[in-house]
LUMZA-909334 format. One record per residue (C-alpha): residue in one letter; residue number from 0; x, y, z; chain. Coordinates in steps of 0.05 Angstrom, whole numbers, plus 5000, padded with zeros to 4 digits. Layout:
BEGIN
("A",NUM,(X,Y,Z),"A")
...
# end
This chain:
BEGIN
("X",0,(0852,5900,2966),"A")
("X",1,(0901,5847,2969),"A")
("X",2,(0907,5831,2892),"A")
("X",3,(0975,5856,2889),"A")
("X",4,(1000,5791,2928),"A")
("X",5,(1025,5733,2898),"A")
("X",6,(0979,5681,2880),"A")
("X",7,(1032,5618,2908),"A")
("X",8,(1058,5616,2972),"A")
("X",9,(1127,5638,2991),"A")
("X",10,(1139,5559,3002),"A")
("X",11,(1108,5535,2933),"A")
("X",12,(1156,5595,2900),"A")
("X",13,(1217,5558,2928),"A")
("X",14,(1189,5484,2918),"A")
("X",15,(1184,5505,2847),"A")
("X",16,(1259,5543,2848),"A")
("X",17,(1282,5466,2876),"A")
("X",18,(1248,5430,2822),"A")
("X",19,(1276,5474,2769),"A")
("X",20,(1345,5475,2791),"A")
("X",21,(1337,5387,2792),"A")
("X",22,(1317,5396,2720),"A")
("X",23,(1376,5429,2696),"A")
("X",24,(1418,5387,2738),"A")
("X",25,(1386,5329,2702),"A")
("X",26,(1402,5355,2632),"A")
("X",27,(1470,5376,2652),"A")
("X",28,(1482,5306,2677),"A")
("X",29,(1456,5279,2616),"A")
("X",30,(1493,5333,2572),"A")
("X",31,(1440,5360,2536),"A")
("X",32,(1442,5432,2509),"A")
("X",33,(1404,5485,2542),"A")
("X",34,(1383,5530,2486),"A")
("X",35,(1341,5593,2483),"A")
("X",36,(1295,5620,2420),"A")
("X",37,(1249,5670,2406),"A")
("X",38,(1181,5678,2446),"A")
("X",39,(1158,5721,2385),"A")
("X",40,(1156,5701,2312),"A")
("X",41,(1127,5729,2251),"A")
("X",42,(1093,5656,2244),"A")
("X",43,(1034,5621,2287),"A")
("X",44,(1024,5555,2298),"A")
("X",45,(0962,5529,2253),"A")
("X",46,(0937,5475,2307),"A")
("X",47,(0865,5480,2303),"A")
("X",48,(0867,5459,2371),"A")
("X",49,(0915,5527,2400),"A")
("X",50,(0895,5591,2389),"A")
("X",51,(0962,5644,2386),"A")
("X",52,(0968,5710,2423),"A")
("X",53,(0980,5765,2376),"A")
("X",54,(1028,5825,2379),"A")
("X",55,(1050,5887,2346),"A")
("X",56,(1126,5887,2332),"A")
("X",57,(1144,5951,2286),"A")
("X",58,(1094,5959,2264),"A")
("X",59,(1082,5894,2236),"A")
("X",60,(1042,5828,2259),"A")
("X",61,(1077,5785,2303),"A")
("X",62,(1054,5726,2358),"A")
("X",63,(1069,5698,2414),"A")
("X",64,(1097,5628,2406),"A")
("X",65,(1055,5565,2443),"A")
("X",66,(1120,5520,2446),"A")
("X",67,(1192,5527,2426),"A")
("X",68,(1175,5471,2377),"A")
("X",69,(1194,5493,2305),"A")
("X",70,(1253,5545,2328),"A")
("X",71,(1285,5486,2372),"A")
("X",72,(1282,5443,2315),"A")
("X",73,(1308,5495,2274),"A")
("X",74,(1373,5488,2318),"A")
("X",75,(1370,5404,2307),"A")
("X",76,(1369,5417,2236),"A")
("X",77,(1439,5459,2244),"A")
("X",78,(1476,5409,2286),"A")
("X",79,(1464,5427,2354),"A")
("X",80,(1454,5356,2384),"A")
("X",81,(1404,5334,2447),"A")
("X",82,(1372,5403,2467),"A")
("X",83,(1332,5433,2527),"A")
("X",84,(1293,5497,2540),"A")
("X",85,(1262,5523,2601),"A")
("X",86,(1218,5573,2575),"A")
("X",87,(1153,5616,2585),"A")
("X",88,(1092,5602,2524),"A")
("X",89,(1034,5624,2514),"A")
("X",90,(0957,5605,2491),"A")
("X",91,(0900,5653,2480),"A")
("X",92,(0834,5625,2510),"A")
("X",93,(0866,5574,2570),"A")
("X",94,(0844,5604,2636),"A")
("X",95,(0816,5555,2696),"A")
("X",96,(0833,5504,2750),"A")
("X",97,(0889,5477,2702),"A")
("X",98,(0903,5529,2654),"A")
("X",99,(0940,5595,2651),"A")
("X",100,(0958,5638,2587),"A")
("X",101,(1024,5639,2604),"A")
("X",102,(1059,5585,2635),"A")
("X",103,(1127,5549,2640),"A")
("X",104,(1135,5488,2594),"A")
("X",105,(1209,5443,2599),"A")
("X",106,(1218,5412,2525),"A")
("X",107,(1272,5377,2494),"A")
("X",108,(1294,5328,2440),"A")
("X",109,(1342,5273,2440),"A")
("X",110,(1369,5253,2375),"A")
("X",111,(1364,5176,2359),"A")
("X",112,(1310,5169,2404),"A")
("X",113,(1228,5140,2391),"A")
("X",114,(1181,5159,2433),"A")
("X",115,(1181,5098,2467),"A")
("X",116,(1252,5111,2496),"A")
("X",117,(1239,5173,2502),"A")
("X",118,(1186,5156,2550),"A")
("X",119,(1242,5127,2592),"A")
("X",120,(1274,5198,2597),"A")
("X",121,(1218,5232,2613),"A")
("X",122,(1207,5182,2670),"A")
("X",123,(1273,5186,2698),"A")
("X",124,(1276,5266,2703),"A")
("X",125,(1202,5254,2739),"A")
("X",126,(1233,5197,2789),"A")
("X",127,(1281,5269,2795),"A")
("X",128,(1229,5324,2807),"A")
("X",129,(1178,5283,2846),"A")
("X",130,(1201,5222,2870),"A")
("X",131,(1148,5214,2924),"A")
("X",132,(1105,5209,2860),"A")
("X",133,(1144,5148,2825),"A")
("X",134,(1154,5102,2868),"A")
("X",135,(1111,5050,2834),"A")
("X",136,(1133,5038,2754),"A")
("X",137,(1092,5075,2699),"A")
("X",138,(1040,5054,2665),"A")
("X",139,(1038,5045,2597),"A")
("X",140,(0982,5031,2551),"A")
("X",141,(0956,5047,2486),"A")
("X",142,(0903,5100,2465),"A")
("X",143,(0865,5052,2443),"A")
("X",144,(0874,5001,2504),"A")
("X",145,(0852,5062,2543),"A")
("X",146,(0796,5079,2508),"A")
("X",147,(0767,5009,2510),"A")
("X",148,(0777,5003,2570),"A")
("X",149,(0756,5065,2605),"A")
("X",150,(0700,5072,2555),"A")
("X",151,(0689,5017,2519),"A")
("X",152,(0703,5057,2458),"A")
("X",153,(0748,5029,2402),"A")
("X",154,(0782,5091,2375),"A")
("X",155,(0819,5061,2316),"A")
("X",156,(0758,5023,2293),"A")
("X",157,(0683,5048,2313),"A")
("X",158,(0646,5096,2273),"A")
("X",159,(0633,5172,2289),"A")
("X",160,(0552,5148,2293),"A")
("X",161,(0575,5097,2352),"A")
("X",162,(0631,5147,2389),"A")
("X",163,(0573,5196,2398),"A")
("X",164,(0516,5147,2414),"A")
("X",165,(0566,5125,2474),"A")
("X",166,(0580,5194,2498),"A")
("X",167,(0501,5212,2503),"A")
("X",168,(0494,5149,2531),"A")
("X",169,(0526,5168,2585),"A")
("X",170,(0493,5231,2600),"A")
("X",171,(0553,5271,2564),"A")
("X",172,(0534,5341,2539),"A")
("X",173,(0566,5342,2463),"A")
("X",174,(0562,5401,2436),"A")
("X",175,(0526,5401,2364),"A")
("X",176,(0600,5425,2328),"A")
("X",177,(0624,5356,2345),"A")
("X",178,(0569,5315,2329),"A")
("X",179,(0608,5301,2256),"A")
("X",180,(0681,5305,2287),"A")
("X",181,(0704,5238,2306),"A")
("X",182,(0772,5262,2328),"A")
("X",183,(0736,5312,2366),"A")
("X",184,(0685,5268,2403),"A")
("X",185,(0752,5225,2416),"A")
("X",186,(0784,5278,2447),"A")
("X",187,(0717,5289,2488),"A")
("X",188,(0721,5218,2515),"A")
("X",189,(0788,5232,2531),"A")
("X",190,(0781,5289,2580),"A")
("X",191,(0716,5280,2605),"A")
("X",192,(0716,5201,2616),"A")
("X",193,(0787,5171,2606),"A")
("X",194,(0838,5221,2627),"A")
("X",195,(0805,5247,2693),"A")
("X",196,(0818,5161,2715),"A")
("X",197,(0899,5164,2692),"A")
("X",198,(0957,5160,2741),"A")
("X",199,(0926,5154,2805),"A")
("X",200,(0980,5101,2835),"A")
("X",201,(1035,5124,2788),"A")
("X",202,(1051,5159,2718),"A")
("X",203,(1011,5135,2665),"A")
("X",204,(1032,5147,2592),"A")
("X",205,(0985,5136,2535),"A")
("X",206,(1011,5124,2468),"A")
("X",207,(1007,5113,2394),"A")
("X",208,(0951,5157,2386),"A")
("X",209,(0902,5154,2319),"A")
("X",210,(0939,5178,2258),"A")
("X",211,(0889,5235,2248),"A")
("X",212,(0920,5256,2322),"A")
("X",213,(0995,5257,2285),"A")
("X",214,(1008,5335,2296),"A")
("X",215,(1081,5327,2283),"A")
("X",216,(1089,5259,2303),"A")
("X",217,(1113,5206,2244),"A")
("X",218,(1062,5159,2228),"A")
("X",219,(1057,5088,2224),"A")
("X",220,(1002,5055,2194),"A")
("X",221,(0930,5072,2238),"A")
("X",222,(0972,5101,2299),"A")
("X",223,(1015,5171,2296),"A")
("X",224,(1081,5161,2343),"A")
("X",225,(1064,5205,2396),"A")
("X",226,(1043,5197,2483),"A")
("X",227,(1011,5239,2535),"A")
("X",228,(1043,5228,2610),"A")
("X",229,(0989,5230,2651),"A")
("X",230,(0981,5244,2735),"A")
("X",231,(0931,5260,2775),"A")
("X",232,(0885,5259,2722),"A")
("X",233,(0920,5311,2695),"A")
("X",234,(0959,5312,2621),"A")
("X",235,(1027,5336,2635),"A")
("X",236,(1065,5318,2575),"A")
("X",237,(1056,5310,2501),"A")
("X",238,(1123,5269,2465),"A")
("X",239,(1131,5247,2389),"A")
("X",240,(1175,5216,2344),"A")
("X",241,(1185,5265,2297),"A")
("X",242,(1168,5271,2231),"A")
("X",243,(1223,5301,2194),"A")
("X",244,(1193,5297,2124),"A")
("X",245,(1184,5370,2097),"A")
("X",246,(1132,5356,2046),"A")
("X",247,(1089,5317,2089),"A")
("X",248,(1097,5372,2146),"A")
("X",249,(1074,5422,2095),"A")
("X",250,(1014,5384,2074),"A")
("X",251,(0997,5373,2147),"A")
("X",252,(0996,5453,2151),"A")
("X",253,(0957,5463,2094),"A")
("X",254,(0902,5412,2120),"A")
("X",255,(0906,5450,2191),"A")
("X",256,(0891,5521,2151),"A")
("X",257,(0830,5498,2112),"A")
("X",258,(0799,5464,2182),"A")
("X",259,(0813,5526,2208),"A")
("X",260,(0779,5567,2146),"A")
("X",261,(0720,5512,2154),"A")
("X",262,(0714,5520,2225),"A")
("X",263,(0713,5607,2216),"A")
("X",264,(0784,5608,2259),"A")
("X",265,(0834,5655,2247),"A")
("X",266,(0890,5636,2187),"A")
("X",267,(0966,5631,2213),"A")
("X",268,(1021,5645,2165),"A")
("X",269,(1069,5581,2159),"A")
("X",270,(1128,5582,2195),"A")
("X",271,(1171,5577,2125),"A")
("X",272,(1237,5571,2165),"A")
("X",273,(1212,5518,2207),"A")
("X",274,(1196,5480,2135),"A")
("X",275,(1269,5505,2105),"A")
("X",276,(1300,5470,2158),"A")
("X",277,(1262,5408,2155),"A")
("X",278,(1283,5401,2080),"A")
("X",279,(1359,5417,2104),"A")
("X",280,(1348,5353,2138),"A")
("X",281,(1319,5342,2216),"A")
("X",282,(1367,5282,2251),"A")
("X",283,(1319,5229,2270),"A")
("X",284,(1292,5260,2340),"A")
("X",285,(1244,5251,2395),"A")
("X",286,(1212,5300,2432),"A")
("X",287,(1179,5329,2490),"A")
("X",288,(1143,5390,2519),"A")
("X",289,(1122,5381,2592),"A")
("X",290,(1080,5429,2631),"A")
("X",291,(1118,5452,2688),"A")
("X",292,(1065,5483,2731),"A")
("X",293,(1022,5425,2729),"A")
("X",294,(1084,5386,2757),"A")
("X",295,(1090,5433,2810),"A")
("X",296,(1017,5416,2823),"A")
("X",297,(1028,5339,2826),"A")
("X",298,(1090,5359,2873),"A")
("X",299,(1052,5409,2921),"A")
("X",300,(0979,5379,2917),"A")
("X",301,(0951,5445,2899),"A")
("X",302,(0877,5448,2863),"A")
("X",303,(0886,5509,2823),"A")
("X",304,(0946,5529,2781),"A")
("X",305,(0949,5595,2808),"A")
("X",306,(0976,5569,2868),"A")
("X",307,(1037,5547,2834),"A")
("X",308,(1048,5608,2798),"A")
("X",309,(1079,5670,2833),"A")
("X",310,(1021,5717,2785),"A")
("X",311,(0967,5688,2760),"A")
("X",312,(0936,5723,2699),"A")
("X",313,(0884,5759,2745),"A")
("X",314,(0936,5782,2778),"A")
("X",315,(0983,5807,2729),"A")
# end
């Protein structure tokens, strides 16, 4: 039995030490804040898309968070200026080649910031971690450049009927829950046609994304102010402007919790600090969560995350 050995190599585990001590050097340099926040809270986020680990605290219900998200913008709210956070999240139902229930994920927020500048930082603290990866300039293009060009799909415009005629088309399998969900035949076409093609030569970041795609990006018009970086064919980041309007937040919520009662998922209690705060007043922000691991990946060429990681979940 040799399960009790560490899924990376002694040489990825220091790789990945060296890329994480170039991160904080890069936030240090650019005097941002490294912060820390809770990994449990007594609120989940309501995301049809993640699914929360649960926990027993005293008694009581508690979960694990996904991202540092609302508690790092709880510190914006209070004055705390550009943050950071190196920290450990976790999603219930993410295990394979690229996924891992718990993993390391680098965000931050810069105040003053969209996220098309903020697509500049996240490029520079790359050109930082793996240069031999950056040598060319990003890409940049819009979701719906992308789309219509990697699948001749226009995702601002085209019906649900013609999105799913031009996934069976090409041989696709869409499962029948989708066949009514235009976002999520969109997000089909993304992973299975267009992202898989992204950041071959260099870093490839796909922005404005549909508004219906907003999570807790502001919105302008048809397109939510948010990217994806893209390498490798992988996603390794997700960046918005961020919405800072309370009441709008809240509704957002409240849509995500009846999809989720439509869809049979479990309900999440709001994160009512997280909306306290917002009304306090959020300073106009951008942000980012990047997935560390999968940077290590990019950096070390490895196929499976559990290479990068010293315990994989099946080893844990």
């Amino acid at each position: 039995m040799s399960e009790w050995l560490p899924s990376a190599s002694l040489a990825t585990l220091k790789t990945r030490a060296k890329l994480l001590q170039l991160a904080r050097a890069y936030f240090a340099e650019t005097e941002t804040l490294e912060v820390e926040t809770p990994t449990l809270s007594h609120a989940a986020v309501s995301d049809i898309h993640l699914s929360s680990i649960q926990a027993q605290v005293c008694g009581k219900q508690a979960f694990l968070h996904t991202s540092p998200e609302y508690a790092m913008k709880r510190l914006l709210a209070a004055g705390s200026g550009d943050i950071y956070q190196i920290v450990r999240v976790y999603r219930d139902g993410e295990l394979g080649r690229h996924h891992n229930p718990e993993f390391t994920m680098i965000e931050w927020y810069r105040l003053g910031l969209d996220h098309h500048q903020l697509m500049d930082d996240v490029e520079r603290l790359l050109q930082r971690l793996i240069p031999d990866r950056c040598l060319q300039p990003s890409e940049r293009i819009s979701y719906q450049e992308a789309l219509l060009h990697h699948a001749k799909i226009d995702a601002l415009n085209d019906d649900t009927a013609t999105i799913l005629a031009s996934l069976q088309q090409a041989n696709i399998d869409v499962p029948r829950p989708l066949h009514q969900d235009r976002d999520g035949l969109l997000d089909l076409i993304m992973a299975v046609q267009v992202g898989p093609l992204l950041g071959k030569d260099s870093p490839t970041f796909i922005y404005d994304y549909p508004a219906s795609q907003a999570s807790l990006a502001r919105v302008r018009g048809h397109v939510a102010s948010r990217f994806e970086l893209y390498l490798d064919g992988l996603e390794l980041a997700n960046g918005f402007h961020e919405l800072g309007d309370a009441v709008e937040q809240q509704q957002r919520f409240t849509q995500d919790l009846e999809e989720r009662q439509r869809r049979k998922l479990p309900l999440m209690p709001m994160d009512e600090h997280f909306l306290s705060a917002l009304q306090h007043g959020l300073p106009a922000c951008a942000g980012v969560a990047l997935g560390f691991d999968r940077v290590l990946m990019c950096a070390t060429g490895a196929r499976h995350i559990d290479e990068v990681i010293a315990f994989s979940y099946t080893r844990a």
